[in-house]
C-alpha positions as CSV (number, residue, x, y, z in Angstrom):
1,X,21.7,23.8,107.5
2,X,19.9,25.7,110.2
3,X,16.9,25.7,108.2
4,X,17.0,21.9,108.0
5,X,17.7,21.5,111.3
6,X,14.6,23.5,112.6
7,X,12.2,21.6,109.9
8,X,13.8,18.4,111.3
9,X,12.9,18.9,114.9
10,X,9.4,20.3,113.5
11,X,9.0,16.6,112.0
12,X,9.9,15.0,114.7
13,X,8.2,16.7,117.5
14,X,5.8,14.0,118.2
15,X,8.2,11.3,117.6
16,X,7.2,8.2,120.2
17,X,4.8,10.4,121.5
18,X,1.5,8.5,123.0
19,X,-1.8,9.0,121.2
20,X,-5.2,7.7,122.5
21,X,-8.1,7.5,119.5
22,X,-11.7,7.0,119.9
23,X,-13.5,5.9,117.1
24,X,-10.8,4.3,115.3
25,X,-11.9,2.4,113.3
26,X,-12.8,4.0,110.8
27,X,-13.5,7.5,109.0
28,X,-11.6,10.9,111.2
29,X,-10.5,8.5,113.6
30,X,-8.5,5.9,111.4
31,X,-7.1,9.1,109.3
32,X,-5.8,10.6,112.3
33,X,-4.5,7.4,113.6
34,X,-2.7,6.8,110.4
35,X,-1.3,11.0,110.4
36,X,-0.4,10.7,113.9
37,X,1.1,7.4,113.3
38,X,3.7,8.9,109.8
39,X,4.6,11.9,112.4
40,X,6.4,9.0,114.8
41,X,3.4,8.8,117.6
42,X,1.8,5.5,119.0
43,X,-1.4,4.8,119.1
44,X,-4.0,3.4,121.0
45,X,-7.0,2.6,119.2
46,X,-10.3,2.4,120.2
47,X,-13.5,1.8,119.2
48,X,-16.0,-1.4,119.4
49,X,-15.4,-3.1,116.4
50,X,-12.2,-5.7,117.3
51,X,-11.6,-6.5,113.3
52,X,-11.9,-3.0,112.4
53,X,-9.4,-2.3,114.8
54,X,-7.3,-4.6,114.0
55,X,-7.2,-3.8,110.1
56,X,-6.1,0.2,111.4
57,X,-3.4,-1.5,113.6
58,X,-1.9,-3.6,110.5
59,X,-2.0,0.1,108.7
60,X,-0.4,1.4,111.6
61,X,2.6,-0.8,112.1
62,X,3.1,-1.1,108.2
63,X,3.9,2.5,108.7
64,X,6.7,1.2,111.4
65,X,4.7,3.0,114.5
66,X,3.3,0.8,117.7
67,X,0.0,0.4,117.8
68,X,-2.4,-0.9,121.1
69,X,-6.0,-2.3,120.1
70,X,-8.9,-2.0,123.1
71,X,-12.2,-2.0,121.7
72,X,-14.2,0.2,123.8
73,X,-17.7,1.6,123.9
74,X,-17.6,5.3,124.7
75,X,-20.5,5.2,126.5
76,X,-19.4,2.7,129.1
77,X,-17.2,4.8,131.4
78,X,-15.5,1.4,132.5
79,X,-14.6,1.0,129.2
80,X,-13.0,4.0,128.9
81,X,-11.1,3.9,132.0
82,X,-9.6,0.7,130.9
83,X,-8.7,2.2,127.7
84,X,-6.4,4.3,129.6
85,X,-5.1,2.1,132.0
86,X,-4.4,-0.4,129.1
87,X,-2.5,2.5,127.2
88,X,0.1,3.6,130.4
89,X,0.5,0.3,131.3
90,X,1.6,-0.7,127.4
91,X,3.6,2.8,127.5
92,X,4.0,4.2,130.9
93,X,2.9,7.6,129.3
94,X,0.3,9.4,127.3
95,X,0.6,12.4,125.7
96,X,-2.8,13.6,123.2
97,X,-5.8,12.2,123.6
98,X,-8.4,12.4,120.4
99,X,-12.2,12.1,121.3
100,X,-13.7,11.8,118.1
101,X,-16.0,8.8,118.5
102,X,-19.1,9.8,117.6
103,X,-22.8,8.9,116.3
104,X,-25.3,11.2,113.4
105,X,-28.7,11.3,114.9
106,X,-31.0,13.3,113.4
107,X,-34.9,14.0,114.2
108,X,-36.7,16.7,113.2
109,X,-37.9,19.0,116.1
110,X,-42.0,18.0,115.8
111,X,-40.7,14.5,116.2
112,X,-38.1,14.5,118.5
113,X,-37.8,12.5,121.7
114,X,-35.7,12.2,124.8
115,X,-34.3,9.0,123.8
116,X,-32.8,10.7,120.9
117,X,-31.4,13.3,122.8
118,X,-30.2,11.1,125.3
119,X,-28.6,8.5,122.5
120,X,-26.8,11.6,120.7
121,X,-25.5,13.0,124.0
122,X,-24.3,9.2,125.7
123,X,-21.8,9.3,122.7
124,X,-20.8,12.6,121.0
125,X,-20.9,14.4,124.3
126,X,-20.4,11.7,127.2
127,X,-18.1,9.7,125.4
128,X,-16.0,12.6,124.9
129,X,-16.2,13.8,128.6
130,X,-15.7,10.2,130.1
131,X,-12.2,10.2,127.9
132,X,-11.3,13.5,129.2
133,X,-11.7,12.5,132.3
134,X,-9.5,9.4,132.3
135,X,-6.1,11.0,131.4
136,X,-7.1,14.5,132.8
137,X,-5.1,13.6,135.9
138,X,-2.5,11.9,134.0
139,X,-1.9,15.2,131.8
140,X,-2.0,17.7,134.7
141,X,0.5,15.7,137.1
142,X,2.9,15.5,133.9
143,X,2.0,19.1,132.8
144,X,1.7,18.5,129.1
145,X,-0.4,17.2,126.7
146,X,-2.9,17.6,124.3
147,X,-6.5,17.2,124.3
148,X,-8.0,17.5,121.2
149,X,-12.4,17.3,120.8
150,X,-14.1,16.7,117.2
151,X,-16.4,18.3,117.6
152,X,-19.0,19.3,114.4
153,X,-19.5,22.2,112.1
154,X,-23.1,21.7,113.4
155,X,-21.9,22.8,117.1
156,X,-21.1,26.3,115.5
157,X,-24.3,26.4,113.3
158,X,-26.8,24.3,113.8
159,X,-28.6,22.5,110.5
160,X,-32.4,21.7,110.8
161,X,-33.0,18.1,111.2
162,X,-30.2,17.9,113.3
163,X,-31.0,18.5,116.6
164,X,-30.2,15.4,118.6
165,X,-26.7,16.1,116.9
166,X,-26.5,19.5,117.2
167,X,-27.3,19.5,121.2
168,X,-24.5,16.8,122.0
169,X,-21.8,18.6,119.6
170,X,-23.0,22.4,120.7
171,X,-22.7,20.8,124.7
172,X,-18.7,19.3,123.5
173,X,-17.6,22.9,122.0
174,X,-19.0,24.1,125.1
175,X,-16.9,22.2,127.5
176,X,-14.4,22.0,125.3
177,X,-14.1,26.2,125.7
178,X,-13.8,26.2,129.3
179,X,-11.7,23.0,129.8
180,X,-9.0,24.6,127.3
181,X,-9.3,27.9,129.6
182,X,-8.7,26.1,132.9
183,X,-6.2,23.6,131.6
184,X,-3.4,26.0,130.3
185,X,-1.8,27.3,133.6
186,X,-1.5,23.2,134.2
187,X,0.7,23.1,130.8
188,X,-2.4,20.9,128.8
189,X,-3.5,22.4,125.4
190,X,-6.8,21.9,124.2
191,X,-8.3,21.5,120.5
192,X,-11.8,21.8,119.2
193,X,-12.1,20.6,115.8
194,X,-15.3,21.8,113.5
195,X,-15.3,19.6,110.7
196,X,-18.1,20.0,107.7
197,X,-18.9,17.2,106.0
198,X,-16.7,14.3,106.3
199,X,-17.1,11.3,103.6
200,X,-17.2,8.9,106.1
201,X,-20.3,6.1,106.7
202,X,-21.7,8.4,109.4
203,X,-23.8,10.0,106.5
204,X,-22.7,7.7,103.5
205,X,-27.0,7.9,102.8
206,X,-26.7,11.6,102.7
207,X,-26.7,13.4,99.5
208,X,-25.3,17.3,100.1
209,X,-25.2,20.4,97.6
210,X,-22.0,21.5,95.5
211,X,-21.1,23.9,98.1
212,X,-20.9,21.6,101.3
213,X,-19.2,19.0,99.6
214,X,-18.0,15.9,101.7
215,X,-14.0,16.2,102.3
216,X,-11.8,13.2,102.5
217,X,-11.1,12.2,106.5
218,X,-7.4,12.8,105.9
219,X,-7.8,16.5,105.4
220,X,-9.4,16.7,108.9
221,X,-6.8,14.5,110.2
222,X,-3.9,16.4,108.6
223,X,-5.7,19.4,110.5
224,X,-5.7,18.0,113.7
225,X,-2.2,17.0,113.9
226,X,-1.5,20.5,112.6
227,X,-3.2,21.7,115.6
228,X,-1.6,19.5,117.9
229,X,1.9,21.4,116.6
230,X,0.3,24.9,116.6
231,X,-1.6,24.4,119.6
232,X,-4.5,26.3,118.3
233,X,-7.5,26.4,120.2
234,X,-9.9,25.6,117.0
235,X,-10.2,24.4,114.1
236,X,-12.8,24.7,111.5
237,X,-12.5,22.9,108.0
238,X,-12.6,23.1,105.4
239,X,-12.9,26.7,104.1
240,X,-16.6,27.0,103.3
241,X,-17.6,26.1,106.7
242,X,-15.2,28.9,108.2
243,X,-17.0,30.9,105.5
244,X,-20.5,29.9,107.2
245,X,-19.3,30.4,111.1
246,X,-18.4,33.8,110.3
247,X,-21.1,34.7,108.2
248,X,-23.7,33.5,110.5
249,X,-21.6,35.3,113.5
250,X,-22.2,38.6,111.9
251,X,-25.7,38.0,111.0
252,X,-27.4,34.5,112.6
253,X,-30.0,36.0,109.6
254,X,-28.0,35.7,107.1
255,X,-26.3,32.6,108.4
256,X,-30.5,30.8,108.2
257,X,-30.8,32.0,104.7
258,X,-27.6,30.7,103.5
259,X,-28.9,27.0,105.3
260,X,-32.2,27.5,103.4
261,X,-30.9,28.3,99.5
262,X,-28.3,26.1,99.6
263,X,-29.9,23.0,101.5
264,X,-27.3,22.7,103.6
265,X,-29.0,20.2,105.7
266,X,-28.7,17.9,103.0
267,X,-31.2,14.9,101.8
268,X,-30.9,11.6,101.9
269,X,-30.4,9.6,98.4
270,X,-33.3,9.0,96.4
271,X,-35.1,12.2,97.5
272,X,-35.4,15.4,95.2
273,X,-32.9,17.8,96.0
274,X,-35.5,20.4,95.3
């Protein structure tokens, strides 16, 4: 009985908790909507497709959960500070805030431009940072929450023809080291997510080897609210990109070879893969 006790309150620790989502619609942020949602938490959903939305919400209260839809652009920081005033004025509360919106712009490095950089960063790094800042205050007054960042495989190892990408995820794991450091005497965990490649319509045109296989969105999701319950400080799915981050850690050598043989970079379909 004690046993079922403690597995019962494990269950239900985030039971009417408050969840905000970026990039919702769709992909890691619709999974973990959905996860967070079968755990007992609300959600807030956001992301700047309205239908979209909408579609996750019906998921959402199928499941018996509340759901709030404000389709926001991340990279309006009005946008997102409406987000959050929409979501404690619904609730009164938020508890975990999810910042995975996020766009895959790719240039190779003898072709690269500023605007590129500067797209890449206004939503996988900006849009992150513009969230954080919204219930930052929020969290720290309260003393508890969760902030978690998805971030990308590619901000531990960067993958050529990535680099737009790789700068705006490598600058989120960044910040996302030192807010977690700063924000723990104040009671507010923080997650950094690594996911490999994700089967979602971010790369739906890119063809990957054997080895880097795209997972299914739920298994990142199903990581994240894991970490949420752990409170670990990272995450890095699934096992072969663990395998690559602590190859490459030992031996950035190594780690460039391992890129090269196996094309980890990937191709887009219709191209050889050799």
């Amino acid at each position: 009985m004690v046993g079922e006790s403690i597995l019962m309150k494990k269950r239900s620790s985030l039971l009417n908790q408050v969840a905000v989502i970026t990039g919702a619609s769709s992909g890691i942020g619709r999974a973990t909507a959905l996860a967070l949602a079968q755990e007992g938490a609300r959600v807030a959903l956001a992301a700047r497709t309205a239908s979209a939305l909408h579609r996750v919400a019906d998921e959402v209260r199928a499941l018996d959960r509340d759901a709030l839809v404000v389709p926001s652009d991340v990279t309006s920081r009005d946008d997102v500070d409406h987000l959050v005033a929409k979501t404690l004025e619904r609730w009164g509360r938020l508890d975990i805030l999810v910042a995975n919106a996020g766009a895959y712009i790719r240039s190779p490095v003898e072709k690269l431009t500023i605007r590129e950089v500067e797209r890449s960063m206004a939503v996988n790094f900006y849009g992150a940072l513009y969230a954080v800042l919204a219930v930052q205050s929020h969290l720290v007054d309260r003393g508890s929450g969760h902030i978690v960042l998805v971030s990308s495989m590619d901000g531990k190892k960067g993958l050529p023809l990535d680099a737009p990408y790789v700068a705006a995820k490598s600058a989120l794991a960044g910040y996302g080291d030192v807010l977690r450091q700063e924000l723990r005497e104040c009671g507010v965990d923080v997650t950094t997510v690594f996911p490999g490649r994700v089967d979602t319509g971010l790369i739906e045109t890119l063809a990957v080897p054997w080895i880097s296989a795209k997972i299914p969105p739920h298994v990142v999701a199903r990581a994240i609210v894991t970490a949420i319950r752990r409170r670990k400080p990272e995450v890095i799915v699934p096992f072969q990109a663990r395998l690559l981050y602590l190859v490459n850690a030992a031996s950035p050598r190594l780690g460039d070879w391992l890129v090269r043989v196996f094309r980890l970079q990937g191709w887009e379909r219709g191209q050889s893969e050799v």
